[in-house]
Steps between C-alpha positions, in 0.01 A plus 500: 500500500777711608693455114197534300403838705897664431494359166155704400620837723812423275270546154343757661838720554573365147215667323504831656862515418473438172211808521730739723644851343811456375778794446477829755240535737422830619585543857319885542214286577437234687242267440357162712468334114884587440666374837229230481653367174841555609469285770331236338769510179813495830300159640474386194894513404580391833283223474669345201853574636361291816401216261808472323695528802326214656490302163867545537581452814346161564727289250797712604458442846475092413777500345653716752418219735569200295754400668815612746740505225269713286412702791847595602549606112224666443416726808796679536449619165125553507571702832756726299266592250218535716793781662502662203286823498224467247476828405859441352347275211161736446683748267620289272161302467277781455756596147440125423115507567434861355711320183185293410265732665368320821565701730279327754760217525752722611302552809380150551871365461640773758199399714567117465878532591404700812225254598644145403771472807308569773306220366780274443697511807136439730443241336871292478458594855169322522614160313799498785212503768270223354580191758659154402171344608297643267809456197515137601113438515492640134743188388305287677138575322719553154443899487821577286513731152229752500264320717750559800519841341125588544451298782800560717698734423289785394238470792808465718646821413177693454604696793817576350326652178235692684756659710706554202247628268416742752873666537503457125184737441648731760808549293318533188295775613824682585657450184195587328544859534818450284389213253214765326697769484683403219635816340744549752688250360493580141739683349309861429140311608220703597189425708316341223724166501353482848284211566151637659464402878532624840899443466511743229204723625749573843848588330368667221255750750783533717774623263226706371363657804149369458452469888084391455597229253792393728302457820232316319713227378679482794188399703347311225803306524452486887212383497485223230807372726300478793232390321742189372629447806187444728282324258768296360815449659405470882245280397792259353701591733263337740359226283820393418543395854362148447746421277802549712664262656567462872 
C-alpha cells in the first residue's frame, strides 16, 4: 500500500513538472501558485535522485558485503570517494548535461551523489548487525540468491534504509539550494539555465534583493520539511521498530 501510494504522488509530481514555467520567474511578486509549483518541481527532483540513489545503493552495498576480502578492498575506497566533496564534480556535469540539453539531470545526479552514502554506509552497517541465528536459519530452510535477498536481508536491514533514507533526504534538501541554480556554474550563464524550484527561487531572490519572494520560499521550504518529517519519517522511524533486532 505504502509503494503503490509514493509511486502515484510520484506521477503526480511528474505531471505538474512537466506543466511548471520554465525560464525566469518574476520574483516582484509573489504568488501561492508560483512557490506552490516550485516546491512541488524541488520534491519532484529530489524524489528521483532518492530513487536512483537507493536503486544504487542496494547492489553496491552487496557487493560491498560479499565477502571480507571484497570488503577490505572495496570500503576504503568507497569511503574516499564518499570524502570527496560533491560539489567538486557538479561543474563539470552541468557543461556535460547543458551539452545535450537536460539540464534536469544535472540536478538529479548532484542530488544522487549527495544522497547515495548516507544510504550506503547505514545499511553495510545494518548487514554487520543481522545475527548468525537468523544467517544460519536461512541455510537451513534453503533461502539463498534473491529469495534470501527479499526475505532476509532486505527486511533485516530495513532499519538501516529508513534511517538512511532519512539523512539522505536531509542532505538533499541542503544541496538543493545549489543543484537548481545552475547558472552559477556556467561559464557567462544567466538565470534562465536555472531549473524552476524553491532551490532556485532562494538564491536567485537573494542575490537580487527580492526579500518577499525570499521569505516565502524559505518557509515554504520549512514547512514541506516538517510536513515530511512528521507524516513520514517519524512514522518509519517508529514503525521500523519491529524490524530491529534485539
Amino acid at each position: 500500500m505504502l509503494l503503490v501510494t509514493a509511486f502515484i504522488l510520484l506521477i503526480l509530481l511528474f505531471i505538474v513538472h512537466l506543466v511548471s514555467p520554465q525560464g525566469n520567474i518574476n520574483l516582484n511578486q509573489v504568488s501561492i501558485g508560483t512557490i506552490v509549483l516550485a516546491t512541488f518541481n524541488t520534491l519532484f527532483r529530489l524524489s528521483i535522485a532518492y530513487l536512483v540513489s537507493l536503486l544504487l545503493s542496494i547492489p553496491l552495498v552487496l557487493l560491498i558485503t560479499k565477502s571480507e576480502r571484497i570488503e577490505k578492498i572495496l570500503l576504503p575506497i568507497v569511503d574516499i570517494v564518499q570524502s570527496i566533496p560533491v560539489l567538486a564534480f557538479f561543474p563539470i556535469m552541468v557543461l556535460v548535461f547543458v551539452k545535450i540539453n537536460f539540464l534536469d539531470g544535472a540536478a538529479i545526479f548532484i542530488l544522487s551523489m549527495s544522497m547515495i552514502w548516507n544510504i550506503v554506509f547505514t545499511m553495510i552497517g545494518g548487514i554487520k548487525t543481522i545475527p548468525e541465528d537468523v544467517e544460519n536459519a536461512a541455510k537451513i530452510f534453503g533461502a539463498v540468491g534473491y529469495k534470501k535477498l527479499l526475505y532476509v536481508t532486505l527486511p533485516s536491514i530495513f532499519p538501516s534504509i529508513v534511517t538512511g533514507s532519512f539523512l539522505a533526504w536531509g542532505q538533499g534538501w541542503n544541496i538543493s539550494i545549489i543543484a537548481e541554480a545552475l547558472h552559477t556554474f556556467i561559464p557567462n550563464g544567466n538565470p534562465s539555465y536555472d531549473l524552476f524550484g524553491l532551490g532556485s527561487l532562494l538564491v536567485n531572490s537573494f542575490s537580487q534583493s527580492k526579500n518577499s519572494m525570499f521569505l516565502a520560499s524559505l518557509v515554504a521550504m520549512i514547512i514541506v520539511i516538517t510536513l515530511l518529517n512528521f507524516f513520514v519519517w517519524q512514522k518509519l522511524l517508529k514503525y521500523i521498530e519491529r524490524y530491529k533486532f534485539d
